[in-house]
C-alpha positions as CSV (number, residue, x, y, z in Angstrom):
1,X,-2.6,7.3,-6.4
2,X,-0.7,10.4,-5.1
3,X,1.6,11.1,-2.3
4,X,3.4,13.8,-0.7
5,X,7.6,12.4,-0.6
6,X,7.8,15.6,2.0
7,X,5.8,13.4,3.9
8,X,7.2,9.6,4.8
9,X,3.3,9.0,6.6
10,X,1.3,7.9,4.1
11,X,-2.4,7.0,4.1
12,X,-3.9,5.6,0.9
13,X,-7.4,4.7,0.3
14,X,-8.5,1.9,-2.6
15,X,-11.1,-0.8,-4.2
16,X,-9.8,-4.4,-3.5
17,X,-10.2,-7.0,-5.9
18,X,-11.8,-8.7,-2.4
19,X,-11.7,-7.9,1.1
20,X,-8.3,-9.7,2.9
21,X,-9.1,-11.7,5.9
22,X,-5.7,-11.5,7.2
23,X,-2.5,-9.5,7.3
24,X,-1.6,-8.1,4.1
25,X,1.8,-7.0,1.9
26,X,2.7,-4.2,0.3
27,X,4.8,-4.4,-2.3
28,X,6.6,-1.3,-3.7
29,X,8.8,-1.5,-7.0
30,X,9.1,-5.1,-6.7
31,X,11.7,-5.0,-4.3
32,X,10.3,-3.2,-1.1
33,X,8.6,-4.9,1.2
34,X,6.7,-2.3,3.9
35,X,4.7,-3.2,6.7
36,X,1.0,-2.0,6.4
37,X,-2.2,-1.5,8.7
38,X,-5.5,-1.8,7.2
39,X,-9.1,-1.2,7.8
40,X,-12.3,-1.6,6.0
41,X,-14.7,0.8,5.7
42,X,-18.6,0.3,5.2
43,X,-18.1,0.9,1.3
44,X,-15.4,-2.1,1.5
45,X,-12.8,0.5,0.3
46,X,-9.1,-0.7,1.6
47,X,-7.5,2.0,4.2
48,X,-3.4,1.3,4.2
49,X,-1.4,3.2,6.7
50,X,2.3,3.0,6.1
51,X,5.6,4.3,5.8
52,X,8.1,4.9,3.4
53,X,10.2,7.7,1.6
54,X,9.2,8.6,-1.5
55,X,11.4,10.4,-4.2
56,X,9.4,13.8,-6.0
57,X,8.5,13.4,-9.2
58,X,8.8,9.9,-9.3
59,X,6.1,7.0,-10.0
60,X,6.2,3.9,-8.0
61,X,4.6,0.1,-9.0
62,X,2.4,-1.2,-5.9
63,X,1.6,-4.8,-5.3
64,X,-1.1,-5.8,-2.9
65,X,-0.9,-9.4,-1.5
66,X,-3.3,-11.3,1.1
67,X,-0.7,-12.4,3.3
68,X,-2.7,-15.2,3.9
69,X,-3.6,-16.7,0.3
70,X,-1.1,-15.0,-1.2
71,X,-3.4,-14.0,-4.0
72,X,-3.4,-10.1,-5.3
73,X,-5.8,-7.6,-4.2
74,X,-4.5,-4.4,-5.3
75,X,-1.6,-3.7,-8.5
76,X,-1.6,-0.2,-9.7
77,X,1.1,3.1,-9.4
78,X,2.0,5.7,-7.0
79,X,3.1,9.1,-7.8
80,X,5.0,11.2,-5.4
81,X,4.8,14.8,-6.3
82,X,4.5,18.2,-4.2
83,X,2.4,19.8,-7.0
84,X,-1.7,20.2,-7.0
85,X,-3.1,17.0,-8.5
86,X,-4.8,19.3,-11.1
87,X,-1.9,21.4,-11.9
88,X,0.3,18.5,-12.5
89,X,2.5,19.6,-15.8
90,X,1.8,15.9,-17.5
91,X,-2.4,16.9,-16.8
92,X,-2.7,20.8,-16.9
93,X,-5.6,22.1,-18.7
94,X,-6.7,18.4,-19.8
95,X,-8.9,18.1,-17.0
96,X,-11.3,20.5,-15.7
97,X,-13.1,20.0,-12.2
């Protein structure tokens, strides 16, 4: 996932590993807790809406827990960078869309 750390509004869309029944945790760097709002869409895809301030150039771990269950529904990595996705200097030229 990508963000904008000019931005500290963040909307991120994912797959669960289910759909949470209850509040939800987000997780960021194994330290930072943020409060989250979520939605379902018809494709079960997870919405998030949060906040947070995000360093350029800089990746992020993100830990998903059902508040409820505490079981995981979502581990993966953020990167916060001001550049086009496809001109990104680690994937220039590897990609073509």
């Amino acid at each position: 996932m990508v963000v904008n750390p000019n931005n500290t509004d963040h909307v991120i869309n994912l797959i669960p590993r289910y759909i949470p029944t209850g509040e939800i945790s987000l997780v960021i760097d194994g330290t930072d807790t943020i409060d989250v709002t979520y939605s379902v869409d018809t494709k079960d895809n997870l919405n998030l809406s949060f906040t947070y301030g995000f360093t350029d150039e800089t990746s992020y771990s993100v830990l998903i827990n059902d508040s409820v269950t505490n079981e995981e529904l979502f581990r993966g990595l953020i990167l916060a960078t001001t550049q086009v996705t496809q001109e990104y200097k680690l994937t220039n030229f590897k990609y073509i869309w």
